[in-house]
N, C-alpha and C positions, 0 to 999 in steps of 0.2 A: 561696168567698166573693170578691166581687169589690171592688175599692178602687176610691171615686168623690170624684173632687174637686169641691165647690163653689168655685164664682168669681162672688161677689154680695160688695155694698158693705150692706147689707141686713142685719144680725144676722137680724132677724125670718124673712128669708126662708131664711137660712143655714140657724138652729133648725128653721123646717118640714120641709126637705127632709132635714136629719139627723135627724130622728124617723121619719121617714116609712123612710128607706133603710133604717138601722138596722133597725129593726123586720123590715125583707125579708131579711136577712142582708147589708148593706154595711156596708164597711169607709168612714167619710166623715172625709177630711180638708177644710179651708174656708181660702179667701185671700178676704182683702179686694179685690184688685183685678189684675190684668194680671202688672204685676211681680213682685206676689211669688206668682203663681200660675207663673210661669217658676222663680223660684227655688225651690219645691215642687216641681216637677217635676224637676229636676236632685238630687233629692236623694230622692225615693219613685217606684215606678212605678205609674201608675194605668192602670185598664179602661174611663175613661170621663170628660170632664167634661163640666159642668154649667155654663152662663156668661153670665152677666148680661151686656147690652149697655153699658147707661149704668152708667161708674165714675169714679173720683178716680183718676189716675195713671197708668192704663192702662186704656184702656176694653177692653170682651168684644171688637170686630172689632181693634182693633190686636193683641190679643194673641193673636187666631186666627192671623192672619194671620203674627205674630213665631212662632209656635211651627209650621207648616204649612213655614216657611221654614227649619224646622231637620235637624240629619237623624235618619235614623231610629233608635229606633221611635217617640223623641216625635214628630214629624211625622205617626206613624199613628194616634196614638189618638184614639179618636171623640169629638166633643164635638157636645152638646146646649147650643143657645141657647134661654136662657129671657128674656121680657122682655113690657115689658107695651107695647111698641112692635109696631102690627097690621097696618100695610100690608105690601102686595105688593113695595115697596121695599126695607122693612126687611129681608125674610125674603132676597128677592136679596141684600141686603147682604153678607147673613147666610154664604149660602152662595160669595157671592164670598169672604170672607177663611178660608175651608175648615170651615164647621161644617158638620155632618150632618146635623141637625134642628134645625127650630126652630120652638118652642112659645109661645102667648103667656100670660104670666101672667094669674089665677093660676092654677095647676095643680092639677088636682084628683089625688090621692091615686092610684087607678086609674090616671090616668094617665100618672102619671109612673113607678110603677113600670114598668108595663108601656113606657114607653119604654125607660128605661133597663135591662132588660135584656133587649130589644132589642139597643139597640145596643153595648151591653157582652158580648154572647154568654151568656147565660144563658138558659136554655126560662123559658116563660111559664109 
């Protein structure tokens, strides 16, 4: 069973995606925002996150970027940007502060399982 962290300001979107995981066999713990998705991580290990761009305190690239800059194995773990931000821009952004995919909202069900275990190592 794998542990996936949500990192959305979003309850709504929080609830989808931990109905959705759950249901696949994830283990989903959820932060409000940047900071305290750092301090989540300092304290459980996860397989995978999940990470809103636009947030209150810590947006999704500052905290790619803070947690990429740490050492390992938080620095390794893969993280999926979700947003409903669609240029070619964004997604550079995206993978300048170290995410590994990035999807635009909203996510259709299929598809997000199937990313994330992808990129969490789990068969499809």
């Amino acid at each position: 069973m794998g542990r996936v962290l949500v990192v959305d300001d979003a309850s709504l979107v929080r609830l989808y995606y931990r109905d959705i995981l759950q249901r696949a066999g994830f283990v989903v713990d959820e932060a409000l925002n940047g900071i305290e998705a750092l301090e989540m991580l300092l304290r459980n290990p996860y397989d995978l996150l999940i990470v809103d761009v636009n947030m209150p305190k810590m947006d999704g690239l500052s905290f790619l970027a803070a947690l990429r800059g740490r050492e390992a194995p938080l620095r390794a773990i893969p993280a999926l940007v979700a947003s409903t931000e669609a240029g070619s821009v964004d997604r550079a952004a995206a993978r300048a502060a170290g995410a590994n995919f990035y999807l635009v909202k909203p996510l259709a069900e299929d598809v997000l399982i199937a990313h994330v275990k992808v990129l969490s190592g789990r068969p499809l």
